[in-house]
FIROMAR-164385 format. One record per residue (C-alpha): chain; x, y, z. Coordinates in steps of 0.5 Angstrom, whole numbers. Each point is the difference from the previous one (the first is absolute). Layout:
% FIROMAR-164385
<site chain="A" c1="X" c2="Y" c3="Z"/>
...
% end
This chain:
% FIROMAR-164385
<site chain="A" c1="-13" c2="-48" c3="58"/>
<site chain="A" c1="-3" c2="3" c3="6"/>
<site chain="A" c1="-7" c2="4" c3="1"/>
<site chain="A" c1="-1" c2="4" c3="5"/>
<site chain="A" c1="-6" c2="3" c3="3"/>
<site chain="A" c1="-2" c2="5" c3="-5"/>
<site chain="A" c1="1" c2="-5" c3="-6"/>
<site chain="A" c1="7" c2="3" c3="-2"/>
<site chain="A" c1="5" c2="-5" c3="-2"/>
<site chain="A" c1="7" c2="-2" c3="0"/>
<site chain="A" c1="4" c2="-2" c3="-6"/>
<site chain="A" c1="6" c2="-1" c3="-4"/>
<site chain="A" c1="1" c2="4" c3="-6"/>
<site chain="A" c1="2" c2="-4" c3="-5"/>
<site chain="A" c1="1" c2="3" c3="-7"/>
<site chain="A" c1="-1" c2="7" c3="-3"/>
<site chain="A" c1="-7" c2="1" c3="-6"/>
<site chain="A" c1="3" c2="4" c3="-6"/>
<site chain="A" c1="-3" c2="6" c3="3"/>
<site chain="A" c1="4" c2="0" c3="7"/>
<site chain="A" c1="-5" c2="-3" c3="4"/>
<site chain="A" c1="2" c2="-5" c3="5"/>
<site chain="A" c1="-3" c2="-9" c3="0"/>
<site chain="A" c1="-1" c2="-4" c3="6"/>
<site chain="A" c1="-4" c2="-7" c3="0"/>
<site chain="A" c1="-7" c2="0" c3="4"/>
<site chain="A" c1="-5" c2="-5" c3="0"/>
<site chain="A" c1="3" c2="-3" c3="-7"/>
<site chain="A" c1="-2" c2="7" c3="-3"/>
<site chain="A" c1="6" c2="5" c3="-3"/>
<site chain="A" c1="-1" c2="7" c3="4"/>
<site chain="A" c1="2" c2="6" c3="-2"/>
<site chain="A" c1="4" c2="5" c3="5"/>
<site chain="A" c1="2" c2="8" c3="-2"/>
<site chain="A" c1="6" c2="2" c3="3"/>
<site chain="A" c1="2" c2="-7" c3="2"/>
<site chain="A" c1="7" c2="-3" c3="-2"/>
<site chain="A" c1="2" c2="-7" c3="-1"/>
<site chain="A" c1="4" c2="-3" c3="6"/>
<site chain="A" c1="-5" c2="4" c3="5"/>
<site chain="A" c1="-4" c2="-3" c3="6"/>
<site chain="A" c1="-6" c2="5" c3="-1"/>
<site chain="A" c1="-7" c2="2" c3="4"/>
<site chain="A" c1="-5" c2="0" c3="-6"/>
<site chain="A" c1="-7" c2="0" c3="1"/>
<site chain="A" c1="-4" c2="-2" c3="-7"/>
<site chain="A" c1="-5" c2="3" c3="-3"/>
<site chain="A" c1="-3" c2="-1" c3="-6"/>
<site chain="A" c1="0" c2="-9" c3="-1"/>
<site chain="A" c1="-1" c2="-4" c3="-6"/>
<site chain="A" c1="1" c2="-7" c3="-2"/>
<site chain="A" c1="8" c2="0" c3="-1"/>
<site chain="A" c1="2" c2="6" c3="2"/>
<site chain="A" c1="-2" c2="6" c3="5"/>
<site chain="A" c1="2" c2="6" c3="1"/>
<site chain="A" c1="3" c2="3" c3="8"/>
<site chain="A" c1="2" c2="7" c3="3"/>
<site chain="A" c1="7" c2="0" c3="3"/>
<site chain="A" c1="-1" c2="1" c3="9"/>
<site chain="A" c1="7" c2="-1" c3="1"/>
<site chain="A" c1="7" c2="-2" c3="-3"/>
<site chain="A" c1="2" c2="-6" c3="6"/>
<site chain="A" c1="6" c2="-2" c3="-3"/>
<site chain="A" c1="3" c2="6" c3="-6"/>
<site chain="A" c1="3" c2="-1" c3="-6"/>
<site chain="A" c1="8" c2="2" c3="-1"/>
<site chain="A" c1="-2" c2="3" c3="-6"/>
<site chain="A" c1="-5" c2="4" c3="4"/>
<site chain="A" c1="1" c2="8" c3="1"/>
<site chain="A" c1="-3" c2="6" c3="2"/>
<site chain="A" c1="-4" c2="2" c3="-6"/>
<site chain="A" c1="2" c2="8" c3="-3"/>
<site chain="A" c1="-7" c2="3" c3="1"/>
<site chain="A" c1="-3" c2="1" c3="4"/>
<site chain="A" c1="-7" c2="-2" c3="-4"/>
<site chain="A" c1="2" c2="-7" c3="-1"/>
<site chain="A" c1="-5" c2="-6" c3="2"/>
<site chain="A" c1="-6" c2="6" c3="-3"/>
<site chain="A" c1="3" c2="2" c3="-6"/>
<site chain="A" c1="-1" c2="-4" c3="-6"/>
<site chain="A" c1="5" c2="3" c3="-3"/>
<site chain="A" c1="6" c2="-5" c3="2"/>
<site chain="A" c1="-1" c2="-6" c3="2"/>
<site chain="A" c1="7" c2="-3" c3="3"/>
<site chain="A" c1="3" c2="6" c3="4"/>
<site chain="A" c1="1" c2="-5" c3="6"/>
<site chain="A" c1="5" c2="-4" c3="-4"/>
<site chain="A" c1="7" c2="1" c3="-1"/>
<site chain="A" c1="1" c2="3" c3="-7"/>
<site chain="A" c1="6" c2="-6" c3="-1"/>
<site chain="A" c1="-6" c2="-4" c3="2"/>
<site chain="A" c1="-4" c2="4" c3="-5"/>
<site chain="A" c1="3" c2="-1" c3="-6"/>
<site chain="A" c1="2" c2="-7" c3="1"/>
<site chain="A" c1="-8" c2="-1" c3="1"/>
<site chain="A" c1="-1" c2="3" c3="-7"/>
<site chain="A" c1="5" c2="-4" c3="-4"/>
<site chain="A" c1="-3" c2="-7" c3="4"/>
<site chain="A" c1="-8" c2="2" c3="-2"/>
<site chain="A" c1="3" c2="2" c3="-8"/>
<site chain="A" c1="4" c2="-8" c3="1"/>
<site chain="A" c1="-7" c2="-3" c3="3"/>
<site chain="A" c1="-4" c2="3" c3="-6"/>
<site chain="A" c1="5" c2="-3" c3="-5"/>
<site chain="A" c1="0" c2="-7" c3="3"/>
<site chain="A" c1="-7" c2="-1" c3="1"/>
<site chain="A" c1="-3" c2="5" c3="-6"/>
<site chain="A" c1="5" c2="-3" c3="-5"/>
<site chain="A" c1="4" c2="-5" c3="3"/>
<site chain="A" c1="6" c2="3" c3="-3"/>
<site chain="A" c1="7" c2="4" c3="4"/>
<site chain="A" c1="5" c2="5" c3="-2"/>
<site chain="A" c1="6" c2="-3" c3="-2"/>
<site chain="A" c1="4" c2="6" c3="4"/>
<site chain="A" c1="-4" c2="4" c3="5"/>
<site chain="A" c1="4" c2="7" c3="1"/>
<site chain="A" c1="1" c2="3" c3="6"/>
<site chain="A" c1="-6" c2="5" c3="2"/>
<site chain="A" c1="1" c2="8" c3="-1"/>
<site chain="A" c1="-3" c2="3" c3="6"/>
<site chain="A" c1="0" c2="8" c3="0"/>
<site chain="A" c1="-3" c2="5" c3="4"/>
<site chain="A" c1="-4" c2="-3" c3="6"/>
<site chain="A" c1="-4" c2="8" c3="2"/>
<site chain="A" c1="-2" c2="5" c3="-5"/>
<site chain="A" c1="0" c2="-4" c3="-8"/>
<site chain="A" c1="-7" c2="1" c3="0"/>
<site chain="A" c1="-1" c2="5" c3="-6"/>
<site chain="A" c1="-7" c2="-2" c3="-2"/>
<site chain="A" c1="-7" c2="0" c3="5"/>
<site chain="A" c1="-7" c2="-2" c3="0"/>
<site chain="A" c1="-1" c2="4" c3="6"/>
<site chain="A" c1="-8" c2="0" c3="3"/>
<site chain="A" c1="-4" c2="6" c3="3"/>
<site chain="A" c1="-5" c2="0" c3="5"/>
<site chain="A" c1="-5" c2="6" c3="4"/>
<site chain="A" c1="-2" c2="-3" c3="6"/>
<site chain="A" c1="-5" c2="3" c3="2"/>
<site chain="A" c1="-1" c2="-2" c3="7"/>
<site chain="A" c1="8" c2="3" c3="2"/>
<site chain="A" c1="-1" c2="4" c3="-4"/>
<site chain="A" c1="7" c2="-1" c3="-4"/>
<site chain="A" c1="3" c2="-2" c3="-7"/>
<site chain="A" c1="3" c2="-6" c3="0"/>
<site chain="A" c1="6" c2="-1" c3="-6"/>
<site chain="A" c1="4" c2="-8" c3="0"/>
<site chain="A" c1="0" c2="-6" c3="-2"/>
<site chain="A" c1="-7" c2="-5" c3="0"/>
<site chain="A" c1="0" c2="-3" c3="7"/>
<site chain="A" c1="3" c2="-7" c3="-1"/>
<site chain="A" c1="-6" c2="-4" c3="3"/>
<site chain="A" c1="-5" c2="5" c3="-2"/>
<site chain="A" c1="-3" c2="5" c3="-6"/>
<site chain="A" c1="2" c2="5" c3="5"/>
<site chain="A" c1="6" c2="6" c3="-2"/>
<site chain="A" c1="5" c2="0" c3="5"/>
<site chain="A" c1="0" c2="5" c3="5"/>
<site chain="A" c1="7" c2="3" c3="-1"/>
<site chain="A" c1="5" c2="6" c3="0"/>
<site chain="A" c1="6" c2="-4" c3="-3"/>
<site chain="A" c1="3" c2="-5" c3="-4"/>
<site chain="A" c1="6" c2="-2" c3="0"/>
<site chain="A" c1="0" c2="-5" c3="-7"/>
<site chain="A" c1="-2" c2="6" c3="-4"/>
<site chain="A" c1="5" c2="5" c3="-4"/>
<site chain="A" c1="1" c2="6" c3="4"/>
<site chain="A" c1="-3" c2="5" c3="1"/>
<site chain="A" c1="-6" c2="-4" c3="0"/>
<site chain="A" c1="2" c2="-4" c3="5"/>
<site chain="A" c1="-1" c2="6" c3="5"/>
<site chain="A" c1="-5" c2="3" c3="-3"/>
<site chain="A" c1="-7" c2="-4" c3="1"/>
<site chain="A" c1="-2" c2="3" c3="6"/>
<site chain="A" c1="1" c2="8" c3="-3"/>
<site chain="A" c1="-3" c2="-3" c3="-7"/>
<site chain="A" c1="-6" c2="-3" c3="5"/>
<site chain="A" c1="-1" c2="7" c3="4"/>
<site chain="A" c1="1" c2="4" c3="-7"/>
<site chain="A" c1="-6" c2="-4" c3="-3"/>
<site chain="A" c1="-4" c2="0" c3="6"/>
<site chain="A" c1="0" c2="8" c3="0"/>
<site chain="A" c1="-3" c2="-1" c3="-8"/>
<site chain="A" c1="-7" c2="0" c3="-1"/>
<site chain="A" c1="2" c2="-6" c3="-5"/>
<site chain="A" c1="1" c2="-4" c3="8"/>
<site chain="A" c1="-5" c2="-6" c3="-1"/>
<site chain="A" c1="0" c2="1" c3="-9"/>
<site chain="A" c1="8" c2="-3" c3="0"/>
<site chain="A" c1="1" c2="-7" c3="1"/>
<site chain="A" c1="6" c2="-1" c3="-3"/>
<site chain="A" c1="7" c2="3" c3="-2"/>
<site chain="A" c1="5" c2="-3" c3="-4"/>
<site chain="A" c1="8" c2="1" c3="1"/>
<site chain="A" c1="4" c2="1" c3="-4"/>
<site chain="A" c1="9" c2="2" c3="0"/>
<site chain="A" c1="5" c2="2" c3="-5"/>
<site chain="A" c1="7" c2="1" c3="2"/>
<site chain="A" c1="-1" c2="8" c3="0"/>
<site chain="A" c1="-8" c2="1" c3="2"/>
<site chain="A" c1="-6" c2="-3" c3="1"/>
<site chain="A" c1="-7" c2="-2" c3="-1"/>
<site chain="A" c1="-7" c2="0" c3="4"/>
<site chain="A" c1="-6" c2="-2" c3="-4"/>
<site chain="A" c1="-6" c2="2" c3="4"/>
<site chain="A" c1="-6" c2="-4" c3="-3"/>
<site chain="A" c1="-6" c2="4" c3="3"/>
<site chain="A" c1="-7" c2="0" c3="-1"/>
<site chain="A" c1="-2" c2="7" c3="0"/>
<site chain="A" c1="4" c2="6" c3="-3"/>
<site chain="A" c1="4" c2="4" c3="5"/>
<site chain="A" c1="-1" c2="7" c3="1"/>
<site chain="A" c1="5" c2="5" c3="0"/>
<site chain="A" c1="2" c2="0" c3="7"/>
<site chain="A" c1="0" c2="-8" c3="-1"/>
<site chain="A" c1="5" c2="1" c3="-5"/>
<site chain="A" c1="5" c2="5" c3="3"/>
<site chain="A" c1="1" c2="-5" c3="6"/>
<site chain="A" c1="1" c2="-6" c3="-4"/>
<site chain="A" c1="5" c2="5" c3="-4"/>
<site chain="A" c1="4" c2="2" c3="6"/>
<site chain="A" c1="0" c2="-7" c3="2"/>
<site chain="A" c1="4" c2="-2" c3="-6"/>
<site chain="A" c1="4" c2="6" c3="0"/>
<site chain="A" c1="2" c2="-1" c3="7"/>
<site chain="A" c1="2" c2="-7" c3="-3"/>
<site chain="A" c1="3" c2="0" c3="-6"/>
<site chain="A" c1="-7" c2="-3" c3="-2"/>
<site chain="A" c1="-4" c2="1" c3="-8"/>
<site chain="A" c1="-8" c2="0" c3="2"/>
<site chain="A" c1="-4" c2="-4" c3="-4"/>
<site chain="A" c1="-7" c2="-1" c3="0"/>
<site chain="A" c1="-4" c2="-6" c3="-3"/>
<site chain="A" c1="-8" c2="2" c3="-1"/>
<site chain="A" c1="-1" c2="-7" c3="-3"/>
<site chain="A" c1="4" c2="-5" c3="-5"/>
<site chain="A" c1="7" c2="0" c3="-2"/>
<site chain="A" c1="-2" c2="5" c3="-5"/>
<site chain="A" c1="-2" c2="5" c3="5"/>
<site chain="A" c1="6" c2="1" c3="4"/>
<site chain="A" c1="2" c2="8" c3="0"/>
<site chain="A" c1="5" c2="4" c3="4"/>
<site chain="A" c1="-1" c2="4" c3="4"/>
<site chain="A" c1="3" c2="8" c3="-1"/>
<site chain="A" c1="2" c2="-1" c3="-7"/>
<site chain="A" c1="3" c2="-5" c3="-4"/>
<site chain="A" c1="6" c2="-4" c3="3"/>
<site chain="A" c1="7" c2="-3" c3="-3"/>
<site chain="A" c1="0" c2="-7" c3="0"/>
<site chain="A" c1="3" c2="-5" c3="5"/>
<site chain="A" c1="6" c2="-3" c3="-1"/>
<site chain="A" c1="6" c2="-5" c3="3"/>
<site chain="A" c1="6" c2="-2" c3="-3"/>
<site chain="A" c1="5" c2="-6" c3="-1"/>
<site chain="A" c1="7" c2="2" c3="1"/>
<site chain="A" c1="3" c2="-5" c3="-3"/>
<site chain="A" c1="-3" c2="1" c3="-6"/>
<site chain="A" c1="0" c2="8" c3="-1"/>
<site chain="A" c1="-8" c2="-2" c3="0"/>
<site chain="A" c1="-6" c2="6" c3="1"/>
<site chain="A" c1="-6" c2="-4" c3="1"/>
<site chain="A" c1="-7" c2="5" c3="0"/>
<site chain="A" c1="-6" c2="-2" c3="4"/>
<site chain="A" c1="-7" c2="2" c3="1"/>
<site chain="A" c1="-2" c2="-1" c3="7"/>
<site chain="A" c1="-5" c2="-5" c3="-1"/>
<site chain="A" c1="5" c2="-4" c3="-4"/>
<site chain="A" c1="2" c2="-6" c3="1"/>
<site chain="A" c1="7" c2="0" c3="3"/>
<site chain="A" c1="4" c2="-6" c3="4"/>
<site chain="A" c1="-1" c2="3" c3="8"/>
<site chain="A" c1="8" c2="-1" c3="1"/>
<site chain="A" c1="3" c2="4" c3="-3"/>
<site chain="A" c1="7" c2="-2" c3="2"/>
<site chain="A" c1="-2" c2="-9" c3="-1"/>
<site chain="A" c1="-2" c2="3" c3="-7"/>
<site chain="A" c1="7" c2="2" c3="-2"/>
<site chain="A" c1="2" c2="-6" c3="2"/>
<site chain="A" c1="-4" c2="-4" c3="-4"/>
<site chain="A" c1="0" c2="4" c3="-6"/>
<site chain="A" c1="8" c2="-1" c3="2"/>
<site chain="A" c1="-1" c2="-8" c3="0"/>
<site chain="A" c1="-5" c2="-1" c3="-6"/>
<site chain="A" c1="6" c2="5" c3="-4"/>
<site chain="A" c1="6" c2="-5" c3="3"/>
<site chain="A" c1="-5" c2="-6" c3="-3"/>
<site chain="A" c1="-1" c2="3" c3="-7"/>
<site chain="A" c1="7" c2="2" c3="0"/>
<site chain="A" c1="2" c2="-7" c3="1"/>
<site chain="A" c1="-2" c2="-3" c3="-6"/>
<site chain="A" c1="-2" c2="3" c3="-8"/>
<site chain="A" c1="-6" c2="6" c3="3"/>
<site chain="A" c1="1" c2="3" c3="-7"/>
<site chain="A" c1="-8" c2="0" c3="-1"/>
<site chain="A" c1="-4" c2="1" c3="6"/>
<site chain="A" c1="-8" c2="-2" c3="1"/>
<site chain="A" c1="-2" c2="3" c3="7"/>
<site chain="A" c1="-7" c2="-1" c3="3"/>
<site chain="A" c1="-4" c2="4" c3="5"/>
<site chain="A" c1="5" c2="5" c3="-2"/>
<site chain="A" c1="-3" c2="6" c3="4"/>
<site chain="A" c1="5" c2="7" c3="-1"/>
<site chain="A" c1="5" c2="-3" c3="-3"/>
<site chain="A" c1="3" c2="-2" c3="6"/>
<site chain="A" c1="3" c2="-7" c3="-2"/>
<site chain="A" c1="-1" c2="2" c3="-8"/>
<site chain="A" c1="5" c2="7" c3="1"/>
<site chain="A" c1="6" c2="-3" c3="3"/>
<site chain="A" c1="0" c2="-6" c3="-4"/>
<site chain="A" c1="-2" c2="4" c3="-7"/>
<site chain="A" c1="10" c2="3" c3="2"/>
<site chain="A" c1="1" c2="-7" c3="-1"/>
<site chain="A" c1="-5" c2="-4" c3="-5"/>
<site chain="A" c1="1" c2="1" c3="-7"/>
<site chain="A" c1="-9" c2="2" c3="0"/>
<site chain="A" c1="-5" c2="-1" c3="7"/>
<site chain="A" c1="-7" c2="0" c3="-2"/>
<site chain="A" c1="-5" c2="1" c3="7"/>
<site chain="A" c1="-7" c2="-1" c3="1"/>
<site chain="A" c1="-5" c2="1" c3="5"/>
<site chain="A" c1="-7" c2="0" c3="0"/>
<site chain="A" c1="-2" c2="8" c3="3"/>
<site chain="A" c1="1" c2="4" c3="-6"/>
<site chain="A" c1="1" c2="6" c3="5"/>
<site chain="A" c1="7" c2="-3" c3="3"/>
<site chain="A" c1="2" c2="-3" c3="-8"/>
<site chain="A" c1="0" c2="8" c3="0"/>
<site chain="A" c1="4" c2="2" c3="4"/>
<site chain="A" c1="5" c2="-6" c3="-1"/>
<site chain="A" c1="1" c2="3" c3="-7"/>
<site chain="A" c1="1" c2="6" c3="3"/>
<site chain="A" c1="5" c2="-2" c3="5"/>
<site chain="A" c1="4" c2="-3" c3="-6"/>
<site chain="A" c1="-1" c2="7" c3="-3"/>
<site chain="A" c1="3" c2="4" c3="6"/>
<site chain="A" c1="6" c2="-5" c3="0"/>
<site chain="A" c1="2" c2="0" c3="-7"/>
<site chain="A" c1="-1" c2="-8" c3="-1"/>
<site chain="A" c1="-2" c2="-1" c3="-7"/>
<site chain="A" c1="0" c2="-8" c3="-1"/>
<site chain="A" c1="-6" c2="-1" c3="6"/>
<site chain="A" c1="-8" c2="0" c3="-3"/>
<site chain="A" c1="-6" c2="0" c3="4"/>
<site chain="A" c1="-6" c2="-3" c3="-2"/>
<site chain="A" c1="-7" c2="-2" c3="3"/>
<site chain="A" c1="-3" c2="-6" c3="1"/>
<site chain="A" c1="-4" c2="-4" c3="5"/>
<site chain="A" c1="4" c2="-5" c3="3"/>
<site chain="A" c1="-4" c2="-6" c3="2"/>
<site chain="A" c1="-5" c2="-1" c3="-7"/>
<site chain="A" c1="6" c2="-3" c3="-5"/>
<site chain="A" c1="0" c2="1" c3="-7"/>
<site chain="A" c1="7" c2="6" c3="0"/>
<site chain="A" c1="4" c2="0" c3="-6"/>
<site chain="A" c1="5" c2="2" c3="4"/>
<site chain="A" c1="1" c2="-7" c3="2"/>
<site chain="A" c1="1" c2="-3" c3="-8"/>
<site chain="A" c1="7" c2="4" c3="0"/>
<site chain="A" c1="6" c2="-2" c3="4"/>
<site chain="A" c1="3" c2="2" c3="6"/>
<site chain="A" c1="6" c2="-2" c3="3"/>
<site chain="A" c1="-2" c2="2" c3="7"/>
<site chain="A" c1="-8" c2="1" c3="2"/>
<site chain="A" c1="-1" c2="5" c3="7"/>
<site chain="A" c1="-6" c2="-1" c3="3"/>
<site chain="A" c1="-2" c2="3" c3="7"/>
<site chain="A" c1="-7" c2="-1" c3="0"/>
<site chain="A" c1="-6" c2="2" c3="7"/>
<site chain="A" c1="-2" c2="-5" c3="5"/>
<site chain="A" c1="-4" c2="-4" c3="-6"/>
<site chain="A" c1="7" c2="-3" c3="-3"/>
<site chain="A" c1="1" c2="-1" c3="-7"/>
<site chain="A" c1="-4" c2="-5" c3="-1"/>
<site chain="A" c1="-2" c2="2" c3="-8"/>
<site chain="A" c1="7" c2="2" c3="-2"/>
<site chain="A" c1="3" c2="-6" c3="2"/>
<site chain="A" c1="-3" c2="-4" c3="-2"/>
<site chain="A" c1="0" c2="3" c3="-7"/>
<site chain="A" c1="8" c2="-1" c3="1"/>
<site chain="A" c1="0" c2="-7" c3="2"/>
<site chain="A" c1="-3" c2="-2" c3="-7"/>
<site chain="A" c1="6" c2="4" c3="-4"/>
<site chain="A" c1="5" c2="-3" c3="4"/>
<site chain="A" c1="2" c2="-4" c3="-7"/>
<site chain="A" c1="-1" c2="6" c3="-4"/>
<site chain="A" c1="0" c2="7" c3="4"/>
<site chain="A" c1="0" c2="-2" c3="6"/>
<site chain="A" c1="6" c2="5" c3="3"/>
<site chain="A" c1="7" c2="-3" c3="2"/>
<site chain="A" c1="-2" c2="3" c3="7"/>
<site chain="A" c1="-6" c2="3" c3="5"/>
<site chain="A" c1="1" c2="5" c3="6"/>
<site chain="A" c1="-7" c2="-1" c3="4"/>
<site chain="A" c1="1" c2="6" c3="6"/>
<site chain="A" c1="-7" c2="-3" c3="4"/>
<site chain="A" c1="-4" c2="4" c3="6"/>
<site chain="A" c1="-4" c2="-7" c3="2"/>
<site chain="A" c1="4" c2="-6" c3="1"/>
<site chain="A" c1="-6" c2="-5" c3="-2"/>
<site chain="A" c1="-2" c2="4" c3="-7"/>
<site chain="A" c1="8" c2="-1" c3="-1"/>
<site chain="A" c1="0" c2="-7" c3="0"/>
<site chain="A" c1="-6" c2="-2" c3="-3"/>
<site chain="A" c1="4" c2="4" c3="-6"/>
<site chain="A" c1="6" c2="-4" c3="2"/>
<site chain="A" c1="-3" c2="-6" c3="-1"/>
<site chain="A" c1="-2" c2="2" c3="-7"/>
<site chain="A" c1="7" c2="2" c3="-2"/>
<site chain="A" c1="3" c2="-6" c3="3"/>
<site chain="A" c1="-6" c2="-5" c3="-4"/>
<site chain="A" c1="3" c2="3" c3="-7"/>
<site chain="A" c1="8" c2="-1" c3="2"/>
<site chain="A" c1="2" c2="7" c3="3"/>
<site chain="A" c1="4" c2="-1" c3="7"/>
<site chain="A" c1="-1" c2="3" c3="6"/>
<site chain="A" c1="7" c2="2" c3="0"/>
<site chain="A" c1="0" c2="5" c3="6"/>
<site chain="A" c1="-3" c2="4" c3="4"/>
<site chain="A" c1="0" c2="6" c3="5"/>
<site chain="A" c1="-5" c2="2" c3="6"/>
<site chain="A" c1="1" c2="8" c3="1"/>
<site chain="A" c1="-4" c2="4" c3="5"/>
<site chain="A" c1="-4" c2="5" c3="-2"/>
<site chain="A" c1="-4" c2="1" c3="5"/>
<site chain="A" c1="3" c2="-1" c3="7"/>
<site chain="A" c1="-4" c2="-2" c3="6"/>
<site chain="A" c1="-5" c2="-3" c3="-4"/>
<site chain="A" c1="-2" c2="-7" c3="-2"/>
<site chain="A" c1="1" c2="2" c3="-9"/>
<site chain="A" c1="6" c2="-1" c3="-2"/>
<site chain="A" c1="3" c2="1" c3="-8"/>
<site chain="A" c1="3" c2="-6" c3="-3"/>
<site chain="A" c1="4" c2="0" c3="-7"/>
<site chain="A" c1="1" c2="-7" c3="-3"/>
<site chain="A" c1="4" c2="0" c3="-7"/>
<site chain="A" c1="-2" c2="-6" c3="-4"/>
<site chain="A" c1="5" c2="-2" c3="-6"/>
<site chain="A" c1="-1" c2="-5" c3="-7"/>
<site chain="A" c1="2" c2="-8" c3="1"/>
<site chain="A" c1="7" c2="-2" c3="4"/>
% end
């Protein structure tokens, strides 16, 4: 490695992080370089120092990567909102299923018997469901409306967003200038988006109330997007429509003739066109064996529990929100199915009699934190209980095969495993493992 004058650096880039940021060796410590690609000679100019490991800013790409591209938007390198826009969306996926098979090896020591080939689906445009945060500044005199900035806490100064479900992903400027002729422009600080397949949502959590000439440019705004305004005073509990109540937002499931009705702060998959894919897979899975009862966990809306319910004898789906158990039983009631159950309970204290019955197929679809509890309770039932067979749908690799580890300590194998890519231009990736009872 070379230093120059300015106490930039030249290094290779050896290898990826889980979250996309490149690794060279310096000095025996490990550094860590964003926006950098493995096989890359690199300027880098290290910045904070440690021990083992340092961080560095990217100067200048010397020698670029094969898997290097123009990123898509232009707020790419600011923006936290994606993290691997310079790397070919081949070379995206491939990243991901390489992370998910680490985790495996290192976490759990265990492998896929059959890894199944990556679904990609649409790269632009997927994302039905935002976070978006708001800033007056004062000194410019504008709203800001975007992502957090993705080396600061500051909100990203914006107009565009090409990940985001249209319209928004052109809207934010207008929202900005909308907001920023409110007397509510320093008391916004946070906006939720939220998609369905005819209409959106905004949730504009505001601090003050609006007035009513706050009230008519924000319904024109919707108006002019086919947009409901929503706004949150306080908790979940405070969330009002803004003009009148608004009927609720809804996706569908072509293949299986499902309505799905949401609220616009429920939780929902961000990609709606990877979804279908994976209730696709995850029903293919049931079919394949006895799914006459069908334990699904985390279960949501029913997203899982309603397709399964035309081709399971009976479906039982718990979750831990009471609110979305709601609408999930209210879901199966729109669609005509009579054998899916909701109920409530929490999902990582243990003790549930549902666990005492017997299933032939456990779903399980938990948030970041995994399944730990659940599984765990599974793997002592193996002999008497324990389902013939589980599909785990994960969202973080590391909390996947701590899981996976306990199945496979109890006898299940790890029979199968699938990477799906719901979230595009980011280092997150969707993982669907399928574990099945002795050889």
């Amino acid at each position: 490695m070379a230093t120059n004058s300015d106490g930039d650096v030249t290094a290779s880039i050896r290898d990826l992080t889980h979250d996309g940021r490149g690794v060279a060796d310096l000095d025996g410590r490990r550094v860590f370089v964003v926006g950098a690609l493995p096989g890359e000679q690199v300027l880098i100019r290290p910045r904070r120092r440690r021990r083992r490991w340092a961080d560095a800013e990217l100067v200048n790409v010397i020698v670029p990567s094969a898997q290097r591209v123009e990123a898509g938007c232009e707020y790419f390198g600011r923006c936290g909102g994606c993290a691997v826009q310079h790397m070919d969306y081949r070379a995206q996926i491939r990243f991901k299923q390489d992370v998910v098979a680490e985790a495996f090896e290192r976490i759990a020591g265990l492998a896929p018997e059959q890894w199944l080939e990556p679904v990609a689906g649409p790269q632009w445009n997927y994302r039905r469901r935002a976070r978006l945060g708001v800033k007056y500044v004062t000194g410019k005199q504008r709203v800001l409306v975007g992502f957090r900035e993705r080396a600061a806490p500051y909100v990203t100064d914006m107009t565009s967003c090409p990940v985001l479900a249209r319209p928004m992903d052109r809207a934010l400027g207008e929202l900005a200038a909308v907001i920023a002729d409110s007397s509510l422009r320093s008391q916004l600080p946070q906006i939720e988006v939220a998609m369905g397949d005819e209409r959106g949502a905004l949730v504009l959590r505001v601090l003050a109330a609006p007035t009513p000439a706050d009230e008519a440019l924000f319904q024109a705004f919707g108006e002019g997007h086919g947009l409901d305004i929503y706004l949150q005073t306080g908790g979940p509990g405070t969330i009002e429509a803004l003009g009148g109540a608004k009927p609720a937002l809804t996706y569908k499931l072509e293949e299986f003739g499902l309505t799905f009705e949401f609220a616009p702060t429920d939780f929902v998959q961000i990609n709606a066109a990877i979804n279908a894919r994976i209730v696709s897979e995850v029903l293919a899975f049931a079919r394949a064996g006895s799914c006459g009862r069908v334990l699904d966990l985390f279960c949501g809306l029913g997203n899982f529990s309603l397709p399964l319910a035309k081709h399971a004898q009976a479906v039982l789906g718990v979750e831990g929100e009471a609110g979305l158990v709601a609408r999930a039983a209210r879901n199966a009631e729109l669609n005509g199915i009579a054998n899916a159950k909701f109920v409530t309970a929490d999902l990582a204290a243990g003790g549930w009699g549902f666990l005492a019955e017997p299933w032939d197929l456990v779903v399980l679809d938990p948030p970041r934190t995994g399944a730990e509890a659940v599984v765990t309770q599974i793997a002592t039932r193996i002999e008497t209980l324990g389902p013939q067979r589980v599909a785990y749908v994960s969202c973080h690799p590391a909390t996947l095969a701590r899981d996976a580890q306990i199945l496979a300590a109890s006898g299940y194998r790890l029979t199968a495993a699938r990477v799906f890519d719901m979230f595009p231009q980011t280092y997150h990736v969707e993982t669907m493992a399928l574990f099945e009872r002795g050889a």
